[in-house]
C-alpha positions as CSV (number, residue, x, y, z in Angstrom):
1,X,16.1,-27.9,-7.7
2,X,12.6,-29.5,-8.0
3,X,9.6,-27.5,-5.9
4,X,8.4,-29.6,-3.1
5,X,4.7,-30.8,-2.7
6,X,5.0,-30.2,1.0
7,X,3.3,-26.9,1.9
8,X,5.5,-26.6,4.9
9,X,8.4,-25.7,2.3
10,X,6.2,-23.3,0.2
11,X,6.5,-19.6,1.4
12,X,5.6,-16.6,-0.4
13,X,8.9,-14.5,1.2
14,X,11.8,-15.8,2.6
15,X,14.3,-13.8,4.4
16,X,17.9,-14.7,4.4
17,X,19.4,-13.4,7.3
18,X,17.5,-12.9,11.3
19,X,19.3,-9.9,12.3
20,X,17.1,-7.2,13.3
21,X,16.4,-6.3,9.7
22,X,15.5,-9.6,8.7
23,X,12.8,-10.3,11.7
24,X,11.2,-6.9,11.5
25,X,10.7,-7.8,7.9
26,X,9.3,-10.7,8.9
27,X,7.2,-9.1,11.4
28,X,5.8,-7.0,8.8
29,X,5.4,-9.1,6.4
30,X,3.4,-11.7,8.9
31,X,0.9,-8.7,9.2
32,X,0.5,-8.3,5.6
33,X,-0.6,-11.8,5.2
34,X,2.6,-13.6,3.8
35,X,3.6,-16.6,4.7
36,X,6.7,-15.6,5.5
37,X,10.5,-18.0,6.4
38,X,13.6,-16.6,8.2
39,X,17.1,-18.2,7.4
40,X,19.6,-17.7,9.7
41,X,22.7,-18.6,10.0
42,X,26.1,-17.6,11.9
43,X,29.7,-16.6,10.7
44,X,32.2,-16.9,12.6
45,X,32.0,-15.8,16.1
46,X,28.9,-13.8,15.2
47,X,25.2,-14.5,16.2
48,X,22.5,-16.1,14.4
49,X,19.4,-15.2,15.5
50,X,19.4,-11.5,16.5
51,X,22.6,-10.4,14.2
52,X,25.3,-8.3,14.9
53,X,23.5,-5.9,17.0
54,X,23.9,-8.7,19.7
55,X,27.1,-7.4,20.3
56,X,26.5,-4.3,20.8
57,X,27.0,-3.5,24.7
58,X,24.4,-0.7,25.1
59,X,21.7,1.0,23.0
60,X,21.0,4.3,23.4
61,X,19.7,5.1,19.6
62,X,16.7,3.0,18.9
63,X,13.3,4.7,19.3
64,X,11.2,3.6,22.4
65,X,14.3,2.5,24.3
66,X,16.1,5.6,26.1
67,X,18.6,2.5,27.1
68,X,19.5,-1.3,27.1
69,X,21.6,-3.9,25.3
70,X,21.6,-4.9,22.0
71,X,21.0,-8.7,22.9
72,X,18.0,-7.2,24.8
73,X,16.7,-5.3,21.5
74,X,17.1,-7.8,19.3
75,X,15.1,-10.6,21.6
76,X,12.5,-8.2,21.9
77,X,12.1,-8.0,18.1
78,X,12.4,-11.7,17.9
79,X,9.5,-12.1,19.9
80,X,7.5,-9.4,18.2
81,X,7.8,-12.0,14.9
82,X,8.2,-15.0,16.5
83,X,4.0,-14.0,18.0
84,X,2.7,-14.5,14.2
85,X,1.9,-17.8,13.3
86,X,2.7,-16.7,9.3
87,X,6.7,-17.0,10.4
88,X,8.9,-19.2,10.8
89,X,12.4,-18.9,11.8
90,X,15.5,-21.1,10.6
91,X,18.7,-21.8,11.6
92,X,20.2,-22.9,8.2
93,X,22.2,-21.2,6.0
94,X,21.1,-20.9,2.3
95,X,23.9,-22.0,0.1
96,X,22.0,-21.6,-3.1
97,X,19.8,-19.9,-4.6
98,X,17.9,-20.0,-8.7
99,X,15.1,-18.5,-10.1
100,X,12.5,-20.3,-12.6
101,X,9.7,-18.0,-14.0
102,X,8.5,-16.1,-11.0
103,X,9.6,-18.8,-8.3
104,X,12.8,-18.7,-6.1
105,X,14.5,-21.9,-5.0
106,X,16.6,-22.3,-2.1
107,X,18.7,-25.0,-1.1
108,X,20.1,-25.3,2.4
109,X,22.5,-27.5,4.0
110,X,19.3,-29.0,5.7
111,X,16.4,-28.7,3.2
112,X,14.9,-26.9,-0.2
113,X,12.5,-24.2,0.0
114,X,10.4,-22.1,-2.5
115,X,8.9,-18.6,-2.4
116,X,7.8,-16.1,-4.6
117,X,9.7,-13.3,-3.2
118,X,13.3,-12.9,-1.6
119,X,15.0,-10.7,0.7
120,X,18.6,-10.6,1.3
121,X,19.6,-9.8,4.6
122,X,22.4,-10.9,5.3
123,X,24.0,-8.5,7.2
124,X,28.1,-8.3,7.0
125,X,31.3,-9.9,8.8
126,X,33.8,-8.1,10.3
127,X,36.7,-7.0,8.2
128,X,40.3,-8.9,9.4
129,X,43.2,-6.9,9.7
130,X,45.9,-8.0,7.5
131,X,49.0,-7.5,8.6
132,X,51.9,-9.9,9.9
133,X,50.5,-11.9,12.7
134,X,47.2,-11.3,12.6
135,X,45.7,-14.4,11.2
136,X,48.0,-16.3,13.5
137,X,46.9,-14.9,16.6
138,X,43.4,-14.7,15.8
139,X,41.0,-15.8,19.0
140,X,44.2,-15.7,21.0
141,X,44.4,-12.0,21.2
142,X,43.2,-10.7,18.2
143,X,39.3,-10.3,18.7
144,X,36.7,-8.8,17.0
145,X,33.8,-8.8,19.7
146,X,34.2,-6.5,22.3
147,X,31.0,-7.5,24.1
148,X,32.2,-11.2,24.0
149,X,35.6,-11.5,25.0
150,X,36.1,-7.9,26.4
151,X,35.4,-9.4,30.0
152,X,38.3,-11.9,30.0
153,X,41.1,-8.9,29.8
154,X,40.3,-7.1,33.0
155,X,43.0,-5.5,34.1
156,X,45.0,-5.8,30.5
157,X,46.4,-3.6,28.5
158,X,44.2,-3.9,25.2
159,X,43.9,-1.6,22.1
160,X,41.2,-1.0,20.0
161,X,42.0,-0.7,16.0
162,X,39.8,1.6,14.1
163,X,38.0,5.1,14.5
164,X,34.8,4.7,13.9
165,X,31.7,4.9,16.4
166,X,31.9,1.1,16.6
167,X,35.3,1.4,17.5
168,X,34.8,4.4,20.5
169,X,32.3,2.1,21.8
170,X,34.4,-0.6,21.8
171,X,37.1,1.5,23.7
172,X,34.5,2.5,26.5
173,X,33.0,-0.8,26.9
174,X,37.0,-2.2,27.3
175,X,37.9,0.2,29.9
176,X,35.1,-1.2,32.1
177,X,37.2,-3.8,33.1
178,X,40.7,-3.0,31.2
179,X,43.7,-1.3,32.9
180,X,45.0,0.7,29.9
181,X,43.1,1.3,26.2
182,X,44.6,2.6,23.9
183,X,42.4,3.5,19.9
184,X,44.8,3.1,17.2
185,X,43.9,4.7,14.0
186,X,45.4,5.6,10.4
187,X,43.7,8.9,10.6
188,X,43.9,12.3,11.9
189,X,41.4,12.0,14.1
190,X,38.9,9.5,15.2
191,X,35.0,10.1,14.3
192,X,32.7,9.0,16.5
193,X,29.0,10.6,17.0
194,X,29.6,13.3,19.1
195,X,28.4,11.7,22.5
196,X,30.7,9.1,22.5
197,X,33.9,11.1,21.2
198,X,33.3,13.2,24.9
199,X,32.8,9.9,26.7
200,X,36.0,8.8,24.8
201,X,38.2,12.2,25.8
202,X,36.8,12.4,29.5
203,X,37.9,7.8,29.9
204,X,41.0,8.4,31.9
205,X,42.1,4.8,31.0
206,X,41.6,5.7,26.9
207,X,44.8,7.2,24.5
208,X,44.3,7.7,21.2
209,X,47.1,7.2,19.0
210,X,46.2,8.9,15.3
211,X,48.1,8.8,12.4
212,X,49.1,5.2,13.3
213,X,49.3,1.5,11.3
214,X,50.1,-1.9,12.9
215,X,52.0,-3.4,10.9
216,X,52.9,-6.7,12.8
217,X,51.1,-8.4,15.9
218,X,53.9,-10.9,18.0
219,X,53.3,-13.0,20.9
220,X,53.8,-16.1,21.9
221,X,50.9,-18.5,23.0
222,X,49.0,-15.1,23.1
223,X,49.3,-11.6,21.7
224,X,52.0,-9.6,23.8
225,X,52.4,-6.4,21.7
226,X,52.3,-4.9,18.0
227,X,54.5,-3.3,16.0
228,X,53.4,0.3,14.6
229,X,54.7,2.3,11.7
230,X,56.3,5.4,13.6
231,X,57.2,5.9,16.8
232,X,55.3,6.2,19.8
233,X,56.6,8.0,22.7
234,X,59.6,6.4,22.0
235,X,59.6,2.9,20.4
236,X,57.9,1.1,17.6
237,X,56.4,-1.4,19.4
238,X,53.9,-1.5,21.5
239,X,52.9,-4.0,24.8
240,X,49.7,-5.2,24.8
241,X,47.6,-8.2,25.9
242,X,45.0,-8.2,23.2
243,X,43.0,-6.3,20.4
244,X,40.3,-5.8,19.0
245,X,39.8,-5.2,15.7
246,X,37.1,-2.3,14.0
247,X,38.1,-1.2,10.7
248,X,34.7,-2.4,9.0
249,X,32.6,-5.1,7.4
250,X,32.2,-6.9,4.6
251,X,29.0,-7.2,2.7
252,X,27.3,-11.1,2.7
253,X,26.4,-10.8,-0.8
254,X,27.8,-13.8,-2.0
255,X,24.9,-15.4,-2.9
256,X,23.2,-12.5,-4.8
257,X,25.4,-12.2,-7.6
258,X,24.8,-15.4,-9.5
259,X,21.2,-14.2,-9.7
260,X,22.5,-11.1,-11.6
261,X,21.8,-9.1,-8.5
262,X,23.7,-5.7,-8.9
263,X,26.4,-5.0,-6.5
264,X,28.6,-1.9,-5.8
265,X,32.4,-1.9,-5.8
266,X,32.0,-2.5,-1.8
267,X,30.2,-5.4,-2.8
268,X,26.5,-4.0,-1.4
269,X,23.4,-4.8,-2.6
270,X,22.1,-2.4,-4.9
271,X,18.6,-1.4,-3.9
272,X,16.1,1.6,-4.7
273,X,15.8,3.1,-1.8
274,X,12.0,3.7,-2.1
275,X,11.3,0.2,-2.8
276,X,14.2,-1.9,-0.8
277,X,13.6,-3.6,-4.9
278,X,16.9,-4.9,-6.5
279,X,17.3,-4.6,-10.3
280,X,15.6,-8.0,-10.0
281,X,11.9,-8.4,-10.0
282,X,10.9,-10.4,-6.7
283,X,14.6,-9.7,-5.1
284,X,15.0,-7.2,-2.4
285,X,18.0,-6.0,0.0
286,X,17.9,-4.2,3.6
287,X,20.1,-3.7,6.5
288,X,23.6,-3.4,6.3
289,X,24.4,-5.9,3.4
290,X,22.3,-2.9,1.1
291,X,24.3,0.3,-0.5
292,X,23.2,3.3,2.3
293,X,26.2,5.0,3.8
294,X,24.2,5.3,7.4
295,X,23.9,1.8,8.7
296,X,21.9,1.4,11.6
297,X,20.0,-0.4,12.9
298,X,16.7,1.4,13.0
299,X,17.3,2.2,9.3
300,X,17.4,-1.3,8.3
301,X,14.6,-2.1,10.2
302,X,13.2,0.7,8.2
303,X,14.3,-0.8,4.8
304,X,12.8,-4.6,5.7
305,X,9.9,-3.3,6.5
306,X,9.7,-1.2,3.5
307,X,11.1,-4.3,2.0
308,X,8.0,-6.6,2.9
309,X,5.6,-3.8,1.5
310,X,7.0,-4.3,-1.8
311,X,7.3,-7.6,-1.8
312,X,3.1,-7.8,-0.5
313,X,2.2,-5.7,-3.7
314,X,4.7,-7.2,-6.3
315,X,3.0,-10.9,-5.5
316,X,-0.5,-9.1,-5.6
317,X,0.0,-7.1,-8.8
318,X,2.4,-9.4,-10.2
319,X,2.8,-12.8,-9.6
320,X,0.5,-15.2,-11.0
């Protein structure tokens, strides 16, 4: 990759990824004086500008907000960067990405770009289920996006796979316009914050089933029941008119490693979580692609804007 004469393709951070994270980094670092680029890109049925929060039905857990939806957060945030004249925002995805001295090149499908600092993130996908069926009946029943498809089962019978908050929420979000929910997970007990595991035991229209694996999904044209790995009140398999999937995500860090960008076995971004720095000078991680156990979304705001901070003084201390 050659650097461009053009000034419009000369930044001095980009930011791969315009989730939450990625904008209020790009907020930040608009305010610090850096000419700053967003990249975004979609996967799958996911969202490019705005991330995964997008999803989310309601938001009860970012500061300022006592209540509203995470499409509604996530445009407000937008605009908050979007009103500084030192960002730009993107939608192409970076496909490569190589360092010379203390310059960063990246290539998208669309153009070349080169900055002095990076920021990964990236976010994650969600994590498939892989069992027998699963792949087959994918979009036809098998869902991952509450929010997005949840509306087209009402009156269904639909199970949600996972115990996690995510997953609760997903549940309570369902039974708005489901017949029957039922949470399926390997565990003991499901482990939701506290709030929603009371919303979850007073739902009339929720069952928990613990201790539980699918282990097939059949249908036909469309999902019509799966098959679980004990009995349940009675029988193996169960009927069911869709599910949706929450067992997890999966870090986007492809396009880290080839820079020598340390990852964890989870595949996360290693970061110092003082700095947002990777073990690479110039390279920095936030948001949910980065190694933190809590993953919110007001934490990886946190992180990109810590992220831009670092980035502001390495390219004034640094950088020549």
């Amino acid at each position: 990759m050659k650097k461009s004469n053009s000034k419009d393709k000369e930044y001095d951070f980009i930011i791969l990824g315009a989730g939450g994270t990625g904008l209020a980094a790009a907020m930040y670092a608009a305010r610090l004086g850096l000419k700053t680029l967003v990249l975004g890109f979609s996967h799958g049925s996911e969202f490019s500008i705005g991330g995964i929060i997008t999803t989310t039905n309601i938001v009860e857990n970012y500061p300022g907000f006592i209540r509203l939806s995470g499409e509604e957060l996530a445009k407000k945030i937008e605009e908050h960067a979007r009103s500084y004249d030192l960002v730009k925002i993107k939608e192409e995805k970076a496909t490569k990405i190589l360092k010379e001295k203390n310059t960063f090149y990246v290539k998208t499908e669309e153009n070349e770009y080169n900055s002095k600092t990076i920021l990964f993130a990236t976010g994650t996908k969600w994590r498939k289920l892989d069992v027998k069926g699963s792949k087959e009946f994918e979009n036809k029943g098998v869902n991952f996006c509450a929010l997005c498809d949840g509306p087209l089962f009402k009156n269904k019978t639909l199970a949600v796979i996972g115990g996690s908050d995510s997953a609760a929420k997903d549940a309570l979000f369902l039974s708005e316009h489901a017949s029957k929910v039922y949470i399926i997970y390997r565990g003991n007990e499901i482990h939701p914050e506290p709030i929603n595991m009371k919303r979850v035991k007073k739902n009339k229209k929720i069952e928990i089933i613990n201790n539980t694996n699918i282990t097939e999904v059949k249908g036909d044209k469309s999902v019509k029941s799966v098959i679980l790995d004990k009995s349940y009140k009675g029988s193996k398999e169960l009927k069911l008119d869709a599910i949706f999937v929450a067992i997890g995500h999966i870090a986007l860090s492809d396009l880290a490693k080839p820079l020598g960008v340390k990852l964890n076995k989870e595949g996360e971004i290693i970061i110092d979580h003082k700095t947002s720095e990777t073990n690479i000078s110039g390279i920095y991680a936030a948001g949910d692609v980065a190694d933190k156990p809590f993953k919110q979304l007001i934490t990886g705001v946190a992180e990109g804007c810590t992220a831009a901070y670092s980035a502001y003084e390495y390219i004034n201390k640094k950088v020549k």
